[in-house]
C-alpha positions as CSV (number, residue, x, y, z in Angstrom):
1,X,-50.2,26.6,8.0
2,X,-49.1,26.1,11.6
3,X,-45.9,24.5,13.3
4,X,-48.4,20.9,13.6
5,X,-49.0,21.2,9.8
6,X,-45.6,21.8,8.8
7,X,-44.8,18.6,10.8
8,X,-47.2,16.3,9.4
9,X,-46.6,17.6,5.6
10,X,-42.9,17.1,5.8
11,X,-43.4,13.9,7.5
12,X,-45.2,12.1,4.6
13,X,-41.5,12.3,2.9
14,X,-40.0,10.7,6.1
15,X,-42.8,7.5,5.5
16,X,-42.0,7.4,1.3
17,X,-38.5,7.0,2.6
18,X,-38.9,4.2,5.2
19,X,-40.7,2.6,2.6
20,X,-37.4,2.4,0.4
21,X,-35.2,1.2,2.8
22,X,-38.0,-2.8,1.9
23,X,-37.3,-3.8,5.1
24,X,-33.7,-2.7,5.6
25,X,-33.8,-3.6,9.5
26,X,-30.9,-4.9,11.3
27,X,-31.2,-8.1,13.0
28,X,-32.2,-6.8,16.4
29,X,-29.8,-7.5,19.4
30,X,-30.7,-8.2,22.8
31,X,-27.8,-5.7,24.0
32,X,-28.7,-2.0,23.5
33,X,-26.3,0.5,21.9
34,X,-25.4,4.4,22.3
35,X,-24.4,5.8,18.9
36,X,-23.9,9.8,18.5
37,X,-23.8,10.5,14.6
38,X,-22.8,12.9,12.7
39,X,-24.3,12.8,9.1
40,X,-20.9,11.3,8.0
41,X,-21.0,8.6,10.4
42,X,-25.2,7.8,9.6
43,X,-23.6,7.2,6.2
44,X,-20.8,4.8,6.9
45,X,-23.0,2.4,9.1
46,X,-25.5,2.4,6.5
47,X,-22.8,1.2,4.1
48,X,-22.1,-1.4,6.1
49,X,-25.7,-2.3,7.8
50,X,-28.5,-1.4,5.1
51,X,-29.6,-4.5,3.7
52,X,-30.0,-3.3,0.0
53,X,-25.9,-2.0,0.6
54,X,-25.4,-5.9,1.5
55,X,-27.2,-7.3,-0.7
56,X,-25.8,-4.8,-3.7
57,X,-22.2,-5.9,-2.1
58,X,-23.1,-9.7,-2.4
59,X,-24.4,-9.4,-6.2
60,X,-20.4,-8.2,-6.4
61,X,-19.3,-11.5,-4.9
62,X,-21.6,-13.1,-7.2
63,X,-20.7,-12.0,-10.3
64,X,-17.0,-12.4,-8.8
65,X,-18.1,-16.4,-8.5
66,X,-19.8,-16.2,-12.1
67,X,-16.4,-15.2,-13.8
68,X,-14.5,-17.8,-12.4
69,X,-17.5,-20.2,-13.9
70,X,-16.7,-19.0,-17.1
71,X,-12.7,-18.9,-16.6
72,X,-12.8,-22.5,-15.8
73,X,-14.2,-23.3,-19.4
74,X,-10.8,-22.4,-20.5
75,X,-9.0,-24.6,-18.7
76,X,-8.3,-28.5,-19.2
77,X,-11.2,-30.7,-17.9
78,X,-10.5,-33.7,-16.3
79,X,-12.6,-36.5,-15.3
80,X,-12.4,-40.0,-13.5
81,X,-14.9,-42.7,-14.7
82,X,-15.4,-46.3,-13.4
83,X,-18.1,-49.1,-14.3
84,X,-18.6,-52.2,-13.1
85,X,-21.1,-54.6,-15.2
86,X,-22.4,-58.3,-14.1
87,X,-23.8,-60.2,-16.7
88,X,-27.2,-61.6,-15.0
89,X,-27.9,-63.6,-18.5
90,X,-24.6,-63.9,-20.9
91,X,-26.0,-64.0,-24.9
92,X,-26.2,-66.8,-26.9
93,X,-25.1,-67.9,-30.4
94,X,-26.5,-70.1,-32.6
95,X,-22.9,-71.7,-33.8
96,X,-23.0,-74.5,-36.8
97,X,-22.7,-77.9,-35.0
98,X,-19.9,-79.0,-37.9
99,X,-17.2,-76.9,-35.9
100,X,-17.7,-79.4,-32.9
101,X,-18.5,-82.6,-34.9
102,X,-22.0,-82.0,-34.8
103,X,-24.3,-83.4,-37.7
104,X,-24.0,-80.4,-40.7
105,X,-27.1,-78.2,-41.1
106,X,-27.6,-78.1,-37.1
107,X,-26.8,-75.5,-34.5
108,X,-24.9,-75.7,-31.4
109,X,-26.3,-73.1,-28.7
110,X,-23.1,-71.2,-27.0
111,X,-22.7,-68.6,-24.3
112,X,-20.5,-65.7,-25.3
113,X,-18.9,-63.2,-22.3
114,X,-18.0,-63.3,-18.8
115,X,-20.1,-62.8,-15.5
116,X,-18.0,-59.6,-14.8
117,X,-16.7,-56.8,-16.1
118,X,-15.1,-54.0,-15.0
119,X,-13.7,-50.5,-16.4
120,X,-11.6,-47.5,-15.4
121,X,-10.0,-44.5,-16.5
122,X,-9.4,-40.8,-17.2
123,X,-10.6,-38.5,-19.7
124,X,-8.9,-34.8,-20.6
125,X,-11.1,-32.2,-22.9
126,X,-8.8,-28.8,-23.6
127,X,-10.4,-26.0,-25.9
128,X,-8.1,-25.0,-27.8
129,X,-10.1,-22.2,-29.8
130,X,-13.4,-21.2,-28.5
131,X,-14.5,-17.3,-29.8
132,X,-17.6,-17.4,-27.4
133,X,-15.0,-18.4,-24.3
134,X,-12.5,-15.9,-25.2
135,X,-15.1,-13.0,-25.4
136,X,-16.7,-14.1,-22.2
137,X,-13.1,-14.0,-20.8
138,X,-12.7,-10.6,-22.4
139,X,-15.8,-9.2,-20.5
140,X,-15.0,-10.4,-16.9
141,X,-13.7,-6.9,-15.5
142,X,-16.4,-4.9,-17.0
143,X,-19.0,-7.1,-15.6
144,X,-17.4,-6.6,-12.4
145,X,-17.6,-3.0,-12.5
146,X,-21.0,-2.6,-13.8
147,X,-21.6,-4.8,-10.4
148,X,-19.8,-2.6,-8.7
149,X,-21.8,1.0,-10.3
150,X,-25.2,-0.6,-9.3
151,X,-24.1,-1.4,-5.9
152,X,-22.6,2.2,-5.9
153,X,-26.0,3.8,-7.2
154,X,-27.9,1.9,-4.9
155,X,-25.5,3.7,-2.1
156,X,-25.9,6.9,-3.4
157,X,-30.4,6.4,-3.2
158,X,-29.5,5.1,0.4
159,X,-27.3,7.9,1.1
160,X,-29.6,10.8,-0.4
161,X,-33.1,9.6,1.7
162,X,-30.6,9.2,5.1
163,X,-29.4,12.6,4.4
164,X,-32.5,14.2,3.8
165,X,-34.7,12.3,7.1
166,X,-31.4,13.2,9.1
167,X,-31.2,17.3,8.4
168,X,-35.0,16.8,9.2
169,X,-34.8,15.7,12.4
170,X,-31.8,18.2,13.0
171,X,-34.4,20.9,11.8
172,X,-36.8,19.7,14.4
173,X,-34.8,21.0,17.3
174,X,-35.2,24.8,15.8
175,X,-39.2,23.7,15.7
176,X,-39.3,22.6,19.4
177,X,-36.9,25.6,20.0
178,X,-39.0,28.1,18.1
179,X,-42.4,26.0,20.3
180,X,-41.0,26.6,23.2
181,X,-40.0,30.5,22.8
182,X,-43.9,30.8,21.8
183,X,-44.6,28.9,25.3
184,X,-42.4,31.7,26.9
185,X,-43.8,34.5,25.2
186,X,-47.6,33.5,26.1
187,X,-46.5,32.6,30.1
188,X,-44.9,35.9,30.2
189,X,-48.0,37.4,28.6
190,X,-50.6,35.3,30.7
191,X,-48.5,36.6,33.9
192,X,-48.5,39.9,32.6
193,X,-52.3,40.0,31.7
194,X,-52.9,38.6,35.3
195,X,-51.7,41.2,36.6
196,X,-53.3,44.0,34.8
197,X,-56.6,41.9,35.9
198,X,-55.8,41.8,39.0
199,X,-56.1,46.2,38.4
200,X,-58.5,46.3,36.3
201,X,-57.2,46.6,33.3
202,X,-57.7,43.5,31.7
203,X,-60.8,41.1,31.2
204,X,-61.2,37.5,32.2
205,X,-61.8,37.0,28.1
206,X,-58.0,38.1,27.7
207,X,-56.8,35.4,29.9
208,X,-59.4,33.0,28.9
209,X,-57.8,33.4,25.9
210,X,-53.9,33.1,26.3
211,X,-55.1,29.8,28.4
212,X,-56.5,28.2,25.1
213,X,-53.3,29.4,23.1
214,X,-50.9,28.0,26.0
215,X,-53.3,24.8,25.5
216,X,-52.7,24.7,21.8
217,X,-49.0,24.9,22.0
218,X,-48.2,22.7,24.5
219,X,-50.6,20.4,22.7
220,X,-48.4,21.1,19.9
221,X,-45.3,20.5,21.1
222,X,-45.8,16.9,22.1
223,X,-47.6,15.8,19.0
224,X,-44.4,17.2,17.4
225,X,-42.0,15.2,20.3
226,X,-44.1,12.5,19.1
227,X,-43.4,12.3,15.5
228,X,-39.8,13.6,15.9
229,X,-39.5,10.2,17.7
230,X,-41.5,8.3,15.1
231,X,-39.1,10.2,12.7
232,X,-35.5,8.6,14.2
233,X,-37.1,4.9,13.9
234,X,-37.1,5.8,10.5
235,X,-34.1,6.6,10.3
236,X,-32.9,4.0,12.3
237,X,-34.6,2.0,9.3
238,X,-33.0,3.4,6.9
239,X,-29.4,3.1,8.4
240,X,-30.3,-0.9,9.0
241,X,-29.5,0.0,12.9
242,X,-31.6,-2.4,15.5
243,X,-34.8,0.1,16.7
244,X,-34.1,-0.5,20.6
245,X,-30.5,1.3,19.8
246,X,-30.2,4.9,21.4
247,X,-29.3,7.3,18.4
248,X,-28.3,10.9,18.7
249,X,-27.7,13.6,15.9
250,X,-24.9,15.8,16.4
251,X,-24.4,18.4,13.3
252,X,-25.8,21.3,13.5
253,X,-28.1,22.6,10.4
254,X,-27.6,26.4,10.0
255,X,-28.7,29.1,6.8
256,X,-24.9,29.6,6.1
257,X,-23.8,25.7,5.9
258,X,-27.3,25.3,3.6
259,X,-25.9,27.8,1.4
260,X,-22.2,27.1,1.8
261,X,-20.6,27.2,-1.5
262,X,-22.0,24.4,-3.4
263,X,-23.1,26.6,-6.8
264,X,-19.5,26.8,-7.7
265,X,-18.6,23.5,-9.2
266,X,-16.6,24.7,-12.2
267,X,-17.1,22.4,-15.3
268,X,-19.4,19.4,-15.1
269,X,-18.6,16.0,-16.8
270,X,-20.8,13.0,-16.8
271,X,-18.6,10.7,-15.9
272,X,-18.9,12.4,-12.3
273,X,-22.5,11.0,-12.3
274,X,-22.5,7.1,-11.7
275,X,-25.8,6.5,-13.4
276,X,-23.6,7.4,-16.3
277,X,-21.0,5.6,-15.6
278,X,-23.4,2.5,-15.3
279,X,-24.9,3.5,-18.6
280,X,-21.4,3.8,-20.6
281,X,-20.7,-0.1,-19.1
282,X,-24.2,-1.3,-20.2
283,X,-23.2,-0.2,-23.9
284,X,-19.2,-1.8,-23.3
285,X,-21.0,-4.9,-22.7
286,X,-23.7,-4.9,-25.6
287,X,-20.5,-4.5,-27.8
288,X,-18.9,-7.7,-25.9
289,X,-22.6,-9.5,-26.5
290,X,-22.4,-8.7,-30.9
291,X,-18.8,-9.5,-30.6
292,X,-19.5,-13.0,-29.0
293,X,-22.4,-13.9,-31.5
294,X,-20.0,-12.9,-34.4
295,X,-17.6,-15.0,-33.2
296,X,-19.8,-17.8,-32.9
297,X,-19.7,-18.4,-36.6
298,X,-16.0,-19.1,-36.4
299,X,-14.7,-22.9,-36.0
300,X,-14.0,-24.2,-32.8
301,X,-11.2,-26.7,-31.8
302,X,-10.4,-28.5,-29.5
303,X,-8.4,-32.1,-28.1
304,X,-9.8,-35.0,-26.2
305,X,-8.4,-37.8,-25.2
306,X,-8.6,-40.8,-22.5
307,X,-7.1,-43.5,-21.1
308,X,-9.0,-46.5,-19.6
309,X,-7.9,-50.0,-18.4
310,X,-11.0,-53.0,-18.5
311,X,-11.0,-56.6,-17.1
312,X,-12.9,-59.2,-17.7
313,X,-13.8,-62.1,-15.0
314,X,-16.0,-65.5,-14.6
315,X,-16.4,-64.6,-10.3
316,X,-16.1,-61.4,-8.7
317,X,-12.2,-61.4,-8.2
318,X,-11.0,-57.8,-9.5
319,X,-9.5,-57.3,-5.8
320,X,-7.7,-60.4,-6.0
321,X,-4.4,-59.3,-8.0
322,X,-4.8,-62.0,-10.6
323,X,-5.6,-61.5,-14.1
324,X,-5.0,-58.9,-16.5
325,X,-5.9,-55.6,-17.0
326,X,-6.2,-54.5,-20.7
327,X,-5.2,-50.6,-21.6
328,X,-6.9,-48.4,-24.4
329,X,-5.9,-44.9,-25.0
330,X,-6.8,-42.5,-28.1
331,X,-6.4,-38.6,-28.7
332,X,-9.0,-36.8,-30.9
333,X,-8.3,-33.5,-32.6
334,X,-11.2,-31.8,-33.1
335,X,-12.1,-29.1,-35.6
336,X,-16.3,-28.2,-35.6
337,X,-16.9,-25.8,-38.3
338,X,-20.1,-23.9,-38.4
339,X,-21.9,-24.7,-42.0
340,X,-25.6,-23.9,-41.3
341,X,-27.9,-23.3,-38.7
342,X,-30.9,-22.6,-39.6
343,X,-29.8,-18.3,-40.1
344,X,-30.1,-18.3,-36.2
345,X,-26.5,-17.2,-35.9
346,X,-27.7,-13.9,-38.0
347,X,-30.7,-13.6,-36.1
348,X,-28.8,-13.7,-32.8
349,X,-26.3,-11.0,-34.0
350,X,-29.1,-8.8,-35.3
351,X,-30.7,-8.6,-31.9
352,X,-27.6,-7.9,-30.3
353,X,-27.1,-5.1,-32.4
354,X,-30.5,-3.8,-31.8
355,X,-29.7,-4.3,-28.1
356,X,-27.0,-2.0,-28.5
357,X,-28.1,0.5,-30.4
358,X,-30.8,0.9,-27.7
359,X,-27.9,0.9,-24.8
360,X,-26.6,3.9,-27.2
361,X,-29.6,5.6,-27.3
362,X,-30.8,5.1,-23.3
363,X,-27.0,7.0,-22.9
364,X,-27.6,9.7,-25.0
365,X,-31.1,10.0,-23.6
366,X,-29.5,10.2,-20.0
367,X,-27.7,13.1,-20.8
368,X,-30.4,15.5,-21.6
369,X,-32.2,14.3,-18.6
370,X,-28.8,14.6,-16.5
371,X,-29.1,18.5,-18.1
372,X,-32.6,19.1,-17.3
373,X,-32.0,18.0,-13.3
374,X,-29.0,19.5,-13.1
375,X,-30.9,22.8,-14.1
376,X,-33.9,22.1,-12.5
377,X,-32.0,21.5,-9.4
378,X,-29.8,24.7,-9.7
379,X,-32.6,26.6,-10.2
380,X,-34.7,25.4,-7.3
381,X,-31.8,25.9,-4.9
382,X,-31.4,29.2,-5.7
383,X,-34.9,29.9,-5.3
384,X,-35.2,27.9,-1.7
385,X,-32.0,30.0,-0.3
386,X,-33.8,33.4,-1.8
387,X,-37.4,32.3,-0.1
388,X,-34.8,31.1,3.1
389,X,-33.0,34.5,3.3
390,X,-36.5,36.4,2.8
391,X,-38.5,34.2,5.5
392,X,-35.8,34.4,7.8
393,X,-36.1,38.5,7.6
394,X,-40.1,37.9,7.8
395,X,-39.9,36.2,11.0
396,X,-38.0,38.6,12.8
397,X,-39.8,41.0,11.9
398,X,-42.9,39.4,13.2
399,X,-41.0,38.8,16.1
400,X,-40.2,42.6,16.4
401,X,-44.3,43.6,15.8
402,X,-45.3,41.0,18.2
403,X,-42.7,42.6,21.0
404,X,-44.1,46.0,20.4
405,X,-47.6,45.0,20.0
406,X,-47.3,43.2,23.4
407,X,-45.7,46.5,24.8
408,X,-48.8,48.2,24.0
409,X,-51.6,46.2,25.0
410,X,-49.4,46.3,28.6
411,X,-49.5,49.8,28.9
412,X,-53.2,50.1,27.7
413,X,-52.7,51.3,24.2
414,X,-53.2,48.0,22.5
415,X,-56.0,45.3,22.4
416,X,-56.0,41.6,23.1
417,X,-57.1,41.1,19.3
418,X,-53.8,43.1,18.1
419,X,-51.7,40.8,20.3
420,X,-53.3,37.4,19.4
421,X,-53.1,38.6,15.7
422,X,-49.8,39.6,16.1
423,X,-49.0,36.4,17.8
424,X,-50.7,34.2,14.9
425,X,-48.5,36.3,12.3
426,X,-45.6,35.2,14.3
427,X,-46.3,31.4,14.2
428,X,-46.9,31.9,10.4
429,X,-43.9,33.8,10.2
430,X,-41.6,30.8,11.8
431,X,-43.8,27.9,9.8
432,X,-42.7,29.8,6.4
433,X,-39.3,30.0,7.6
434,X,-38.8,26.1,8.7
435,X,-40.6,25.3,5.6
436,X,-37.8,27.3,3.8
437,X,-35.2,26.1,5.9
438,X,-36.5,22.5,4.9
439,X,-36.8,22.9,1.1
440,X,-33.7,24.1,0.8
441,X,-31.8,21.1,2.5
442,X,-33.9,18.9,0.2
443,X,-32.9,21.5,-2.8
444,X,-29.2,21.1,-1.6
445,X,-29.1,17.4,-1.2
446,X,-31.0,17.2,-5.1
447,X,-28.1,19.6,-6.4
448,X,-25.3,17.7,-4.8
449,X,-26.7,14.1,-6.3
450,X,-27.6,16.1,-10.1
451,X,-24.0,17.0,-10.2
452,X,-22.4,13.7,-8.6
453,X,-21.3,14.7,-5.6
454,X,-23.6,13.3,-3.1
């Protein structure tokens, strides 16, 4: 594998994590910005820029603005009522004719009402006992955390693709550095070769041939430029920062900081993971679910009351200040007790039982899979810093056969097919060692999210 297909393999991972950023672009300014980040920094303005981080933030707020929904069920509710009624057609009674001097067995035909009516008042409802509104009360800070753990996990995804892209594109610059020593190497050797053409001791073949090498690099090196570029719009994308902003990486990846001393975490407890965390508040609020549908088969009481005034008029005069207005005003205690529903109560508590029981299981699930990454992530970080140290060793000793290889073929003891050999081995050497290098940020960055550090 070459420098080009090391690029274009480790890439693909660079596209997968665009694609989770689902369209996590800022709103682009006209005005152009300088930013120099340092991983630390990436982090914090995706925090505050990502749009899944906003939106995560805003389902907080939400939940905030649900809670005080449910607190205001526990307070007094008051309402304001009016009517006004005109009678197009007032009702008639048939009324025995006797009562007006009429001739017995006949009816007289009378209007009862007025043209207008008119009502106001207030009315007051105050639960007094409630077990469903006290539970839901009960609950209000635990759904606010479990809010708060998803927003957090969604973080942590954001935080563990940005890291990863980021040491990528800090890797590039030892790709374009290691390019560009092989660009020296084979203009020295094309000037060298000249030379020993020039006396006879080289063939146009040999430089024939460095010239397609030189090509190839070169070649190389800007299809690499290019994707490096491609690669910091996706990372721009990642962080939510507008794509016409001028971004610039400045840690440093090196072998010692990849292995810095990340294997000694002394005594792991789940709670440091917050996949856990969110777990243990799904099954705090399955219990506050059964607890609610139990308590629904409790009585509930509660006190109404209201006070209205009405008036009654033959014209439209309400405004007028003449005529009375008559007061009503009653209190209602009520007491609703639960006798029979249909077993629907049961069947509601049932399911919420089962629902938690399955919360209980998912948990317990969590941590053997929370044990197998952990391991598996150990494991392959050990292994990537072994292949690292081993590859590193490799390449310089490519680089030290390639040096003496090139010595010979200058003083006429070597051919040009032991030099471009030696040469290829060298580029292999340096593609196994930034292949290393790479695999054992990723390993790194999977260790410090297994163990809840990220």
């Amino acid at each position: 594998m070459n420098l080009k297909e090391w690029t274009l393999t480790k890439w693909v991972f660079l596209l997968s994590a665009v694609l989770c950023a689902n369209g996590g672009y800022a709103q682009q300014d006209t005005l152009i910005h300088q930013h120099s980040f340092s991983l630390q920094q990436a982090l914090d303005y995706a925090k505050q820029h990502n749009v899944q981080v906003k939106n995560a933030l805003l389902d907080i707020q939400v939940q905030q603005q649900v809670n005080r929904e449910v607190t205001g069920r526990a307070y007094p509710q008051l309402n304001a009522s009016g009517s006004l009624v005109y009678n197009a057609k007032l009702p008639v009674s048939l009324v025995p004719a006797e009562f007006f001097g009429g001739q017995p067995g006949t009816f007289q035909k009378l209007e009862f009402g007025v043209k207008w009516g008119s009502t106001g008042g207030v009315s007051l409802n105050q639960i007094l006992f409630d077990g469903q509104v006290f539970v839901g009360l009960q609950a209000r800070e635990t759904l606010i955390k479990f809010s708060e753990k998803q927003a957090e996990i969604t973080e942590e995804t954001i935080r563990a693709n940005i890291a990863k892209v980021y040491y990528q594109l800090v890797a590039s610059k030892t790709q374009i550095s290691l390019i560009d020593a092989n660009i020296a190497l084979l203009e020295k050797l094309q000037h060298d070769t000249k030379v020993m053409y020039e006396n006879g001791f080289a063939e146009q073949l040999d430089m024939d041939k460095i010239s397609v090498q030189l090509a190839n690099l070169h070649t190389e090196k800007e299809t690499a430029l290019n994707q490096i570029r491609n690669g910091y719009l996706g990372l721009k994308v990642l962080m939510g920062m507008p794509v016409k902003d001028e971004l610039e990486l400045t840690d440093e990846i090196t072998d010692d900081k990849v292995k810095e001393g990340l294997l000694d975490v002394g005594n792991f407890d789940y709670q440091q993971r917050r996949d856990f965390q969110y777990a243990n508040l799904g099954v705090k609020l399955g219990e506050y679910d059964l607890k609610r549908y139990r308590l629904a088969k409790l009585p509930t009481l509660s006190i109404n009351g209201y006070y209205n005034k009405n008036a009654q008029r033959s014209t439209f005069d309400f405004l007028s200040g003449h005529g009375d207005w008559f007061g009503i005003s009653a209190f209602t205690l009520q007491l609703q007790i639960p006798l029979f529903t249909g077993f629907s109560a049961n069947a509601r508590i049932a399911q919420a039982n089962l629902a938690l029981q399955k919360s209980i299981n998912q948990r317990e699930a969590l941590k053997i899979n929370i044990d197998s990454e952990i391991e598996t992530a150990k494991n392959s970080f050990i292994s990537a810093i072994a292949t690292l140290d081993y590859q590193k060793k490799n390449m310089a000793l490519a680089q030290t056969v390639f040096e003496q290889t090139k010595k010979k073929f200058e003083i006429g003891t070597g051919s040009n097919t032991e030099i471009t050999q030696a040469q290829t081995d060298l580029k292999g050497a340096q593609t196994n060692y930034l292949n290393a290098l790479y695999n054992a940020i990723i390993a790194r960055i999977d260790y410090t999210k297994a163990i809840g550090k990220l």
